[in-house]
mmCIF file of the N, C-alpha and C atoms, coordinates in Angstrom:
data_MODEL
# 
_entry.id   MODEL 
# 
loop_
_atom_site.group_PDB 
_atom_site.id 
_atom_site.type_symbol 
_atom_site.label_atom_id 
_atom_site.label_alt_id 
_atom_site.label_comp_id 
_atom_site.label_asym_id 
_atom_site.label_entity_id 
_atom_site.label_seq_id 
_atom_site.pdbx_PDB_ins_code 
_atom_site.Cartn_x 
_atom_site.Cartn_y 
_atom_site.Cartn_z 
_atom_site.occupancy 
_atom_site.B_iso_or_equiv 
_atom_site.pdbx_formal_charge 
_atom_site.auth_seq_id 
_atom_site.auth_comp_id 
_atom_site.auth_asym_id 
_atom_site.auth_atom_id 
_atom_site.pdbx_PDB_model_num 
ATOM 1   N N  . UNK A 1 1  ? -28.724 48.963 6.266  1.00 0.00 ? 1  UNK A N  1 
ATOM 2   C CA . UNK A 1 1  ? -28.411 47.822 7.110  1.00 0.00 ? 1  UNK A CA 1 
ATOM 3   C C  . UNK A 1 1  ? -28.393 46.569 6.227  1.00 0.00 ? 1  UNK A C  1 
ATOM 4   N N  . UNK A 1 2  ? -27.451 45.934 6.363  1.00 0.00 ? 2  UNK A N  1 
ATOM 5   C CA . UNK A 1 2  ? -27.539 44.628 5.676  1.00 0.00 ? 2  UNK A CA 1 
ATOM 6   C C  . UNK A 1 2  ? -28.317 43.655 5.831  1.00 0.00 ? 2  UNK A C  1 
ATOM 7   N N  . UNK A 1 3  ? -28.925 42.700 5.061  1.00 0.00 ? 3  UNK A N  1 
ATOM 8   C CA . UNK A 1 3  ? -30.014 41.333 5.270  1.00 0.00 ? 3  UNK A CA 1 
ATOM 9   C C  . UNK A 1 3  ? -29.470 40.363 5.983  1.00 0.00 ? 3  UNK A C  1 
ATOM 10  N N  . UNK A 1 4  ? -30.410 40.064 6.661  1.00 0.00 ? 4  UNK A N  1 
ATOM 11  C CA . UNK A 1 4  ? -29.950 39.170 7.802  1.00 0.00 ? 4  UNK A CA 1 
ATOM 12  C C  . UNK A 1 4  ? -29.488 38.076 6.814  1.00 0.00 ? 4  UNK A C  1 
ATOM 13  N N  . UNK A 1 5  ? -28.486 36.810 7.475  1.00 0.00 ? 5  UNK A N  1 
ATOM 14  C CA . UNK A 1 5  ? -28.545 35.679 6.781  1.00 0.00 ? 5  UNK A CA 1 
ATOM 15  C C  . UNK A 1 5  ? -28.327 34.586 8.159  1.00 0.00 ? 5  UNK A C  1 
ATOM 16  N N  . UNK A 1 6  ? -29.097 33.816 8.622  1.00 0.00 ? 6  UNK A N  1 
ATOM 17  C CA . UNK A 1 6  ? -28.507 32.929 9.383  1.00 0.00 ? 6  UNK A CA 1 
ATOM 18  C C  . UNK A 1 6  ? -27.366 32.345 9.187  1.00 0.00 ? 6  UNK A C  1 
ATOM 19  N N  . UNK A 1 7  ? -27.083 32.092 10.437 1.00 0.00 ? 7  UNK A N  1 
ATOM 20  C CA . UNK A 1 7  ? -25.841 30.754 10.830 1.00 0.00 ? 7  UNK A CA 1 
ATOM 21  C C  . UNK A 1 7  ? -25.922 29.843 10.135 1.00 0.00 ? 7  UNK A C  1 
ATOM 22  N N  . UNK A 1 8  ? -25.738 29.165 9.507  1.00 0.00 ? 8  UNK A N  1 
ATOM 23  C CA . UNK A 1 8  ? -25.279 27.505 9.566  1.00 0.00 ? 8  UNK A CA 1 
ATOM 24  C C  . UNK A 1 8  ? -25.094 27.002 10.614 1.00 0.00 ? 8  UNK A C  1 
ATOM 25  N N  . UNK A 1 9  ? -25.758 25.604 10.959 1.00 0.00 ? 9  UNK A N  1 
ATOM 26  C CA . UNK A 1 9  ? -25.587 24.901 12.076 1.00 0.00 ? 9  UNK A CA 1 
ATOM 27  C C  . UNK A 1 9  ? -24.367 24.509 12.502 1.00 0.00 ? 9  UNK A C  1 
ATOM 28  N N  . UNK A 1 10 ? -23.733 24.165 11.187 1.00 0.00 ? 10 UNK A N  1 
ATOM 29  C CA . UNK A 1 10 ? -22.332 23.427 11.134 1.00 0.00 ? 10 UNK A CA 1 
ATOM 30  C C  . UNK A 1 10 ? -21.285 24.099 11.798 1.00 0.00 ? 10 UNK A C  1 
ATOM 31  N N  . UNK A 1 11 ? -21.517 25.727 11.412 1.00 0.00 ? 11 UNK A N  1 
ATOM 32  C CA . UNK A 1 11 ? -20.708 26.736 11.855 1.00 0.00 ? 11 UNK A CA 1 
ATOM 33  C C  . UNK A 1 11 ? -20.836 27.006 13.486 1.00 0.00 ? 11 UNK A C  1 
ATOM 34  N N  . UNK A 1 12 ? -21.624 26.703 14.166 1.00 0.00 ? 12 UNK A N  1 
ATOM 35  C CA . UNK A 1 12 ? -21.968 26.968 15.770 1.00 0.00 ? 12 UNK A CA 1 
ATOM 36  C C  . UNK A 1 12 ? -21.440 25.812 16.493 1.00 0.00 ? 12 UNK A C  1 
ATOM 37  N N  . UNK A 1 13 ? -20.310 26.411 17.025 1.00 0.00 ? 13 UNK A N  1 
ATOM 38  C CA . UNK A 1 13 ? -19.389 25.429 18.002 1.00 0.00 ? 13 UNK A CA 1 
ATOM 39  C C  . UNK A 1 13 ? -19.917 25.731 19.472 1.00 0.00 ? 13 UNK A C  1 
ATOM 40  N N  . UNK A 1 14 ? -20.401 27.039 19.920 1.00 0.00 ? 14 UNK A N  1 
ATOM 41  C CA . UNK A 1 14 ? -21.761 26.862 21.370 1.00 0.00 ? 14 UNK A CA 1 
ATOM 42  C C  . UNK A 1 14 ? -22.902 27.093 21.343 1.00 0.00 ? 14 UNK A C  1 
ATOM 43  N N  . UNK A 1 15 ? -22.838 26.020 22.204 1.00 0.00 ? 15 UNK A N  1 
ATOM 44  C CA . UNK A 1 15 ? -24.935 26.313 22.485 1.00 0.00 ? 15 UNK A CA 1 
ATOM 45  C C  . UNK A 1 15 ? -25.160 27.663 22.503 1.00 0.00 ? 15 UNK A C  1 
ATOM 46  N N  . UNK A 1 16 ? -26.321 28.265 21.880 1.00 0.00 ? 16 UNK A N  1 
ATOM 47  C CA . UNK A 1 16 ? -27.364 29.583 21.811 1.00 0.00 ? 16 UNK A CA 1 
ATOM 48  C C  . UNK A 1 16 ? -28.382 28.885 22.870 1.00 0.00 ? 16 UNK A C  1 
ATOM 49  N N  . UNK A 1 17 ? -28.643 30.416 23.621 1.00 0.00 ? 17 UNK A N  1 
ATOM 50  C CA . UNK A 1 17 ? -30.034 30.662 24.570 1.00 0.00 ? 17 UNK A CA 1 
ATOM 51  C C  . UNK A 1 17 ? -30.903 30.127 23.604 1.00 0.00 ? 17 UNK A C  1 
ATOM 52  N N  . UNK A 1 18 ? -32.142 29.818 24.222 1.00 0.00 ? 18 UNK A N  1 
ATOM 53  C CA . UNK A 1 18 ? -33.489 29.541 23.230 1.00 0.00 ? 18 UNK A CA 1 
ATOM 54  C C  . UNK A 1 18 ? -34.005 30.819 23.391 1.00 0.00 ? 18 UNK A C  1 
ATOM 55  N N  . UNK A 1 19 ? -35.297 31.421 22.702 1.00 0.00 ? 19 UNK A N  1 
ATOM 56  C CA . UNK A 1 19 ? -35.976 32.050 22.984 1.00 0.00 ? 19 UNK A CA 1 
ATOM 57  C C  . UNK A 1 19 ? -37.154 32.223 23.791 1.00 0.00 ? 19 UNK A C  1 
ATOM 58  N N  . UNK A 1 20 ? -37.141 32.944 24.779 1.00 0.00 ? 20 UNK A N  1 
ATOM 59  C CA . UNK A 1 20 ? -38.273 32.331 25.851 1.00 0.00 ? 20 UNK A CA 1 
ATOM 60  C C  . UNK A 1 20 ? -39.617 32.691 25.624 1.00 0.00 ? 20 UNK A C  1 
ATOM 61  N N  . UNK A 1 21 ? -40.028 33.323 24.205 1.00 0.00 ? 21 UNK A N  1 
ATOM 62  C CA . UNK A 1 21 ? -41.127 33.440 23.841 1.00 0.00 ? 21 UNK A CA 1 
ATOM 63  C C  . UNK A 1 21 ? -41.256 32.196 22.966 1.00 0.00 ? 21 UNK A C  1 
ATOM 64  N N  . UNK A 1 22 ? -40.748 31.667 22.187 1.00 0.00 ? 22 UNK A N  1 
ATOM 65  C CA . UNK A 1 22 ? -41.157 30.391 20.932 1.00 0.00 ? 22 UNK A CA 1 
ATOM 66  C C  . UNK A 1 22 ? -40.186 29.764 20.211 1.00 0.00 ? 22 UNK A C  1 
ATOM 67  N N  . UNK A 1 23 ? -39.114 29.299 22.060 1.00 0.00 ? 23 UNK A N  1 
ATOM 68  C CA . UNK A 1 23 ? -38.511 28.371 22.623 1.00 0.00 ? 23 UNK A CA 1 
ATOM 69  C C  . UNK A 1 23 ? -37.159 27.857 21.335 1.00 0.00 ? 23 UNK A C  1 
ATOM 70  N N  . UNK A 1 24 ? -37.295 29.056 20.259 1.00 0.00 ? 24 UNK A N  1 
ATOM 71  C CA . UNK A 1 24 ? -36.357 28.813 19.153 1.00 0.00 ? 24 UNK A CA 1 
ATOM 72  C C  . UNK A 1 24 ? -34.542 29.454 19.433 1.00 0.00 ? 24 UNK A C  1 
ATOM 73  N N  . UNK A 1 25 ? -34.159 28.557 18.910 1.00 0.00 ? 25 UNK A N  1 
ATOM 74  C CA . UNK A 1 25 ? -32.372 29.143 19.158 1.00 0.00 ? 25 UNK A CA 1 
ATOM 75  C C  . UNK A 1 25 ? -32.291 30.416 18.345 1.00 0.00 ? 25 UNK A C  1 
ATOM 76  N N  . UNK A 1 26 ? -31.548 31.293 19.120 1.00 0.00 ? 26 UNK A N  1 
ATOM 77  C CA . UNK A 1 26 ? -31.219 33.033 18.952 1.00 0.00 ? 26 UNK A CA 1 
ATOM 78  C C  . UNK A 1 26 ? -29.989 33.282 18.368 1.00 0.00 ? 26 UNK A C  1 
ATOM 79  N N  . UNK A 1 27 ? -29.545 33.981 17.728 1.00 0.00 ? 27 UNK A N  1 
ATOM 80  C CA . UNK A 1 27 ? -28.099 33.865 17.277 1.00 0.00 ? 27 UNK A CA 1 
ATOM 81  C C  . UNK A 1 27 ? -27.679 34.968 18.052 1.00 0.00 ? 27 UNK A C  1 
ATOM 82  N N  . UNK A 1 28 ? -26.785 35.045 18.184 1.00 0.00 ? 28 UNK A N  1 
ATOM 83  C CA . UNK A 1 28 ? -25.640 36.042 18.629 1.00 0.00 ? 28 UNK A CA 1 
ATOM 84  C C  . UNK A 1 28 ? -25.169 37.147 18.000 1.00 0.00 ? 28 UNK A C  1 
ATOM 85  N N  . UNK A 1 29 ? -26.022 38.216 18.274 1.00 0.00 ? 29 UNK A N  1 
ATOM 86  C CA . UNK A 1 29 ? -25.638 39.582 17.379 1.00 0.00 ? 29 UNK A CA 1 
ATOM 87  C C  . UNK A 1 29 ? -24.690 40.406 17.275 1.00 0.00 ? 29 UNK A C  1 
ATOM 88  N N  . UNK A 1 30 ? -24.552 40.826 18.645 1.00 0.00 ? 30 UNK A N  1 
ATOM 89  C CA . UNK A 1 30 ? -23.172 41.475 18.718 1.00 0.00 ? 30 UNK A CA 1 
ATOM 90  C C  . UNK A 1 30 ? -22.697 41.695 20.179 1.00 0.00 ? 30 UNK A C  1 
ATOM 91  N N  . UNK A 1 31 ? -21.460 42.615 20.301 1.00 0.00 ? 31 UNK A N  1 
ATOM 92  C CA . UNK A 1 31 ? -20.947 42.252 21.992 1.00 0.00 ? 31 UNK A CA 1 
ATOM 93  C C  . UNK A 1 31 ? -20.937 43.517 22.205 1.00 0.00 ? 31 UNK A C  1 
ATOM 94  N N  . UNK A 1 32 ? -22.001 43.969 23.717 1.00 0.00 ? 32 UNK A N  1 
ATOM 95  C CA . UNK A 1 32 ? -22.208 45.108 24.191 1.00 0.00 ? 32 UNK A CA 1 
ATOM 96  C C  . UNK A 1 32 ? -20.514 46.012 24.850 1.00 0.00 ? 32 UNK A C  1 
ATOM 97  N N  . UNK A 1 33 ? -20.576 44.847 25.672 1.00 0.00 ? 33 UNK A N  1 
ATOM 98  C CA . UNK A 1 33 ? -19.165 44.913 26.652 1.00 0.00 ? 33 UNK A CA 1 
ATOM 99  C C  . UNK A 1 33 ? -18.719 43.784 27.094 1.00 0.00 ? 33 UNK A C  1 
ATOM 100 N N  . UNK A 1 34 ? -17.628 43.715 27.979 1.00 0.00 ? 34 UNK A N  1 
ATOM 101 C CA . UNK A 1 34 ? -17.138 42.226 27.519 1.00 0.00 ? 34 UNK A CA 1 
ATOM 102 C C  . UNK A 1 34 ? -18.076 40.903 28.395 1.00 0.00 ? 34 UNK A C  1 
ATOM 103 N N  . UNK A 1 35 ? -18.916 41.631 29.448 1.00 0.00 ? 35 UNK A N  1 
ATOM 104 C CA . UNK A 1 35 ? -19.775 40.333 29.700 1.00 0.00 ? 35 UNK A CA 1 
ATOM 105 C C  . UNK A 1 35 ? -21.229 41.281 29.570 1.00 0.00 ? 35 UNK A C  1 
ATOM 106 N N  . UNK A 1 36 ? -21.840 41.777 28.655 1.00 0.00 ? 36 UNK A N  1 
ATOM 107 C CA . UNK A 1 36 ? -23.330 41.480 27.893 1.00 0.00 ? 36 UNK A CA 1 
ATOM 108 C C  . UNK A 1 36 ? -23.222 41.334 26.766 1.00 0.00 ? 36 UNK A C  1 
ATOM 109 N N  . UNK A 1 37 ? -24.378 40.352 26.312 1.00 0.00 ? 37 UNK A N  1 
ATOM 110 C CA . UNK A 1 37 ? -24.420 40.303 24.585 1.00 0.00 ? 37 UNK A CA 1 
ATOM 111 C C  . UNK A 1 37 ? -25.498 40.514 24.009 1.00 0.00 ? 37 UNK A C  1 
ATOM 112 N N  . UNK A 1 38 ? -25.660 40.560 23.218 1.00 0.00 ? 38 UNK A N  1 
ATOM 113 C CA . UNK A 1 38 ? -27.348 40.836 22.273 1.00 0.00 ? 38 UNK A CA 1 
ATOM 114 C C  . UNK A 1 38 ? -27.735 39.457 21.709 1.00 0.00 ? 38 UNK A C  1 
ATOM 115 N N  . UNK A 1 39 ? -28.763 38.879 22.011 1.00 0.00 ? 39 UNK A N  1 
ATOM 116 C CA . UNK A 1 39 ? -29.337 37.995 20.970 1.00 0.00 ? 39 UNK A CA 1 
ATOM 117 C C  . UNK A 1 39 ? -30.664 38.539 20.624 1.00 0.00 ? 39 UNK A C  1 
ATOM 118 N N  . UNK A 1 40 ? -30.630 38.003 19.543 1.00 0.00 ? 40 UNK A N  1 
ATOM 119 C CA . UNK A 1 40 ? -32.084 38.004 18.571 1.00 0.00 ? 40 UNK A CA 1 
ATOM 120 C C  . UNK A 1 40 ? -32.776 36.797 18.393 1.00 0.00 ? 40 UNK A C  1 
ATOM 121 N N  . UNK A 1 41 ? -34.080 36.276 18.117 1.00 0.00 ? 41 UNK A N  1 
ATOM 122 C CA . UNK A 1 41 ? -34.445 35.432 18.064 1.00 0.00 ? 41 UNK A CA 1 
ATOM 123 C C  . UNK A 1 41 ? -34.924 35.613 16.423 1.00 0.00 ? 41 UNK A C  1 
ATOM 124 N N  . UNK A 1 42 ? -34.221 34.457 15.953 1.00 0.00 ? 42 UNK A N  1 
ATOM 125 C CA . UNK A 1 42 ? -34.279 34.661 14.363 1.00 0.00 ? 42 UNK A CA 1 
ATOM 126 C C  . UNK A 1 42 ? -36.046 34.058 13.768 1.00 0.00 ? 42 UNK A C  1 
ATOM 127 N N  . UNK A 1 43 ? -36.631 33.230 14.652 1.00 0.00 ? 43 UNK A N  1 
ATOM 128 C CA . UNK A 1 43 ? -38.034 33.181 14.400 1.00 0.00 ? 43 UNK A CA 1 
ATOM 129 C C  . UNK A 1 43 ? -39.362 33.845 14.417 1.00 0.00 ? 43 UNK A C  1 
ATOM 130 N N  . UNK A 1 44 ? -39.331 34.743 16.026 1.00 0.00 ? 44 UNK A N  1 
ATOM 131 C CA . UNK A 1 44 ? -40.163 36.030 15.953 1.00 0.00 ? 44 UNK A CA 1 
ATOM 132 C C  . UNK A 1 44 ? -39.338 37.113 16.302 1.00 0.00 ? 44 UNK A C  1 
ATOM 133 N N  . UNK A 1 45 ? -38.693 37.368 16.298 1.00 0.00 ? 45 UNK A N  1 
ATOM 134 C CA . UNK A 1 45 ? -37.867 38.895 16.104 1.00 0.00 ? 45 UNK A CA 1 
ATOM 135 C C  . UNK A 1 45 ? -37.376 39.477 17.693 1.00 0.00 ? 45 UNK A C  1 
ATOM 136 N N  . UNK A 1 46 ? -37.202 39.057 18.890 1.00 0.00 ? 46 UNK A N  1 
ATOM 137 C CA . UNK A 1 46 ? -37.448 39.383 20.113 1.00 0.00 ? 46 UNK A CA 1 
ATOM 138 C C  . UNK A 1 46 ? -36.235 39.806 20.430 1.00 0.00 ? 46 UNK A C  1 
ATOM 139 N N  . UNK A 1 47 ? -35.757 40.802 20.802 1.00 0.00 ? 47 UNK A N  1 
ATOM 140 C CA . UNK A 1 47 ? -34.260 40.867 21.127 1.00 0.00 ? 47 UNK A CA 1 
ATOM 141 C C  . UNK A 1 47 ? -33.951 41.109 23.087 1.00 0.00 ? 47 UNK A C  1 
ATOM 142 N N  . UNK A 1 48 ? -32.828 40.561 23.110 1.00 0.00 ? 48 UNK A N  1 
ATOM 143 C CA . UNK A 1 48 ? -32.904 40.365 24.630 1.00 0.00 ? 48 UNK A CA 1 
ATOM 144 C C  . UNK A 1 48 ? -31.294 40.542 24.929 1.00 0.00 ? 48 UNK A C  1 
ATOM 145 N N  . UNK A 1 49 ? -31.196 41.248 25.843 1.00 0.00 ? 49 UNK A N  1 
ATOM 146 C CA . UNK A 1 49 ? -29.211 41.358 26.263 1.00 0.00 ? 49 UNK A CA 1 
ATOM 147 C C  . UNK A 1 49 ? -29.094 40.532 27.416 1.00 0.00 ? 49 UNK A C  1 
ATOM 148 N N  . UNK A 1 50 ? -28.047 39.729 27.574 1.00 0.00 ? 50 UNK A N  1 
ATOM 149 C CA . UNK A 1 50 ? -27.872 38.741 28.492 1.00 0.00 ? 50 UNK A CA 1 
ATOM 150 C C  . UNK A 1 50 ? -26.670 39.184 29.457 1.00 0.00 ? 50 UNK A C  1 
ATOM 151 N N  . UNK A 1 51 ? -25.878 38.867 30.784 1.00 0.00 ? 51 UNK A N  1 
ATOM 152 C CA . UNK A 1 51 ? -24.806 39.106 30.951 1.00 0.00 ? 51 UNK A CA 1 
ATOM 153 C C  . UNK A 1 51 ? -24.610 37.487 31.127 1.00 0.00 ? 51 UNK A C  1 
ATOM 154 N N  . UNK A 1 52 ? -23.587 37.467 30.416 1.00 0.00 ? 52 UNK A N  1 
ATOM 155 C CA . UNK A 1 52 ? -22.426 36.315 30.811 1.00 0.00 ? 52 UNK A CA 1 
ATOM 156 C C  . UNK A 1 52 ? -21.292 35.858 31.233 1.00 0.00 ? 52 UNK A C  1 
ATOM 157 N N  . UNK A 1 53 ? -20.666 34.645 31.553 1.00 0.00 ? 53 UNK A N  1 
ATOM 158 C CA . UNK A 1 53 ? -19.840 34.941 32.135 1.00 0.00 ? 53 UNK A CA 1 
ATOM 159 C C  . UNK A 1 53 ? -18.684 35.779 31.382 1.00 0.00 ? 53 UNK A C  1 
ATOM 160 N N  . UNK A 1 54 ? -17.554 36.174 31.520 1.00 0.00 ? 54 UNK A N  1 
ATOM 161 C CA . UNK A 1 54 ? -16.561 37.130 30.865 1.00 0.00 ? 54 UNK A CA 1 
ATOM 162 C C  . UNK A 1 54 ? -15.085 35.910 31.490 1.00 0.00 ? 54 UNK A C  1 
ATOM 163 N N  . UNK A 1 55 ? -13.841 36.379 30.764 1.00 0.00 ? 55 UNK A N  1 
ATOM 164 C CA . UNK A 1 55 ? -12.671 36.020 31.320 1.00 0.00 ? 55 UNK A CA 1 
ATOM 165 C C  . UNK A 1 55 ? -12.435 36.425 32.476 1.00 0.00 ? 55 UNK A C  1 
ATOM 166 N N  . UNK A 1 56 ? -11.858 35.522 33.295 1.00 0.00 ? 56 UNK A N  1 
ATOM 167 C CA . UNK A 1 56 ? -11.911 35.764 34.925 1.00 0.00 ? 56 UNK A CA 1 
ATOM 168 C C  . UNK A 1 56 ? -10.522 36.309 34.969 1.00 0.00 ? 56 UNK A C  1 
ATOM 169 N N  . UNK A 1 57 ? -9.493  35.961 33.456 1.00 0.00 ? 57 UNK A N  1 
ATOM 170 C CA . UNK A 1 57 ? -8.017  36.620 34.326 1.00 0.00 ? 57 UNK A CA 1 
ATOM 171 C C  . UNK A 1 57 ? -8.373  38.185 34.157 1.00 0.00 ? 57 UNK A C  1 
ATOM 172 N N  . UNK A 1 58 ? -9.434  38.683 33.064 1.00 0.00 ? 58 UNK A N  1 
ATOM 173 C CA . UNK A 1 58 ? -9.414  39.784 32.806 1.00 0.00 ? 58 UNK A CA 1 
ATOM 174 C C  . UNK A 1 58 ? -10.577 40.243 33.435 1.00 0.00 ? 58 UNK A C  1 
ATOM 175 N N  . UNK A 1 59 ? -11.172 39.739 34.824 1.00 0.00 ? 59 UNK A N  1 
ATOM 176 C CA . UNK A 1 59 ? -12.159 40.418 35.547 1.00 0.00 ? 59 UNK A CA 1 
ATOM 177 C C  . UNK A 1 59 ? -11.935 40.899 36.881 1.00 0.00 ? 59 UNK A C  1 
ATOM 178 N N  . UNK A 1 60 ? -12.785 41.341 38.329 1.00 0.00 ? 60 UNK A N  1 
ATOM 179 C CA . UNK A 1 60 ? -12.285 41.380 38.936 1.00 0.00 ? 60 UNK A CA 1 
ATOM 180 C C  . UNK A 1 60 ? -11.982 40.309 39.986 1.00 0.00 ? 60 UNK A C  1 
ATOM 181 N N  . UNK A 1 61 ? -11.944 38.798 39.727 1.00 0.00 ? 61 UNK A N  1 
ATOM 182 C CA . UNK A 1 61 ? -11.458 37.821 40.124 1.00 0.00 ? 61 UNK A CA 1 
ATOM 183 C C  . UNK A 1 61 ? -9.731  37.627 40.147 1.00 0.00 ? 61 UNK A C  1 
ATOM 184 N N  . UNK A 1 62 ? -9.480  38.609 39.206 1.00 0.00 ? 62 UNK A N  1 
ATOM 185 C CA . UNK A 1 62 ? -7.846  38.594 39.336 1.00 0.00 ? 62 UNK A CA 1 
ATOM 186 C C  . UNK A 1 62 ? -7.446  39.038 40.557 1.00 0.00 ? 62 UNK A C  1 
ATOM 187 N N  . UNK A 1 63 ? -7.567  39.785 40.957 1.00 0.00 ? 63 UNK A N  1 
ATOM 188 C CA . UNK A 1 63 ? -7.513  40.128 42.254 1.00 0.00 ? 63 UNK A CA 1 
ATOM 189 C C  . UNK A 1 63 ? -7.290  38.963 43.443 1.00 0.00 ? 63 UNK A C  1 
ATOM 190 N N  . UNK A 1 64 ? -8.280  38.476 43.378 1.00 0.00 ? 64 UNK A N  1 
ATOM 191 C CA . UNK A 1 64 ? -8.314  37.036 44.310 1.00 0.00 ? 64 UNK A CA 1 
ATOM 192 C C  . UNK A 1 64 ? -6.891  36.181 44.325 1.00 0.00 ? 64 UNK A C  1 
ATOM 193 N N  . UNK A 1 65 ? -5.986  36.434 42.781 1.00 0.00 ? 65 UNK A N  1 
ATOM 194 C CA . UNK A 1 65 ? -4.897  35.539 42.797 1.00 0.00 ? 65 UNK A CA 1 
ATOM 195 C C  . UNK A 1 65 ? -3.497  35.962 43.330 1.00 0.00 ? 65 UNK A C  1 
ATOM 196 N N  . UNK A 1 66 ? -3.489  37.535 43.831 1.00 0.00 ? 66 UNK A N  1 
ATOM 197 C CA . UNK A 1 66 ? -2.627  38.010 44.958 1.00 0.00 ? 66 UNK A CA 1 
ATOM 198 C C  . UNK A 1 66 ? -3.294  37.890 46.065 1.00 0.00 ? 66 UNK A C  1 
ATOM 199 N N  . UNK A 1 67 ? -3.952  37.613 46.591 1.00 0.00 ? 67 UNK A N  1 
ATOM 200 C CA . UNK A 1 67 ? -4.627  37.506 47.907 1.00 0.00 ? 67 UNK A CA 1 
ATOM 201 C C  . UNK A 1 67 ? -3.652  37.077 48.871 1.00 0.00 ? 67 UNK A C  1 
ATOM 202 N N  . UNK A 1 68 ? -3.909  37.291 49.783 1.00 0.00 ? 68 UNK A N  1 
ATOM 203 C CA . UNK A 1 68 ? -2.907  37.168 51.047 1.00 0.00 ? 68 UNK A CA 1 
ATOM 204 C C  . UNK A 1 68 ? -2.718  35.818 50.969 1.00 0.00 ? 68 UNK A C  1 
ATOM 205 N N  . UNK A 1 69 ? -4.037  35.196 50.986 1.00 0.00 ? 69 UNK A N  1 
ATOM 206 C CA . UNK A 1 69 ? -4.318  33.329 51.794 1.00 0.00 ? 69 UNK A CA 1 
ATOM 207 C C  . UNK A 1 69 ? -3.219  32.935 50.346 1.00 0.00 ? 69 UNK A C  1 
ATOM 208 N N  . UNK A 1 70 ? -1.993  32.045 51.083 1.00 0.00 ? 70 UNK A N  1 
ATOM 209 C CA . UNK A 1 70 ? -1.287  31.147 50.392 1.00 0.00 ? 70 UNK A CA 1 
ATOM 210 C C  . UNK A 1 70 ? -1.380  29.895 50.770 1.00 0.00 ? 70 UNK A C  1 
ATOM 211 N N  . UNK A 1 71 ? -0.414  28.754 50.107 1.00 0.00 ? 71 UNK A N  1 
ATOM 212 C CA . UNK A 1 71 ? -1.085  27.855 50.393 1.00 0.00 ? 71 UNK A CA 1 
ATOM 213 C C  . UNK A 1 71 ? 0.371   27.670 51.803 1.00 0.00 ? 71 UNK A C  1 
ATOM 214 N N  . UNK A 1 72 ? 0.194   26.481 52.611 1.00 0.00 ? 72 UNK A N  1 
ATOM 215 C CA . UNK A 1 72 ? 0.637   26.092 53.784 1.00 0.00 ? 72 UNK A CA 1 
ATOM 216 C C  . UNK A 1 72 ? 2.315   25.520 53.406 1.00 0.00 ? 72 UNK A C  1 
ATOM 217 N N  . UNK A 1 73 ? 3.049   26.197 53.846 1.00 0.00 ? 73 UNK A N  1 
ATOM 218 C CA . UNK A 1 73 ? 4.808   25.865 53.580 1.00 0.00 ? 73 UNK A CA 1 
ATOM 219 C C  . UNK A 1 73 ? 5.115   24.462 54.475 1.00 0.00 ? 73 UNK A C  1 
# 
């Protein structure tokens, strides 16, 4: 397995979860499926899977955009 190396701050264009044991930012490990993810907490080691939100054209909210209800002619 390769050595960890943190992020660079510079490089993180979104906010990271904190860690809810010792409230430190987690990096983003890898992507389970397209809405859970893995973080790690790079200060005490805690790993935690989150679900988030996912793309809505590619969820089942697409659906909603054939829906009967149109708007009023």
């Amino acid at each position: 397995m390769p050595e960890y190396q943190p992020v660079s701050t510079s490089l993180i264009w979104a906010e990271r979860p904190r860690c809810p044991n010792c409230r430190h930012d987690r990096m983003l490990l890898s992507k389970f499926e397209a809405s859970h993810r893995r973080f790690e907490c790079q200060n005490c080691g805690r790993v935690e899977i989150m679900v988030v939100e996912s793309d809505p054209m590619t969820s089942g909210a697409l659906g909603w955009l054939d829906g009967e209800l149109k708007p009023p002619t």
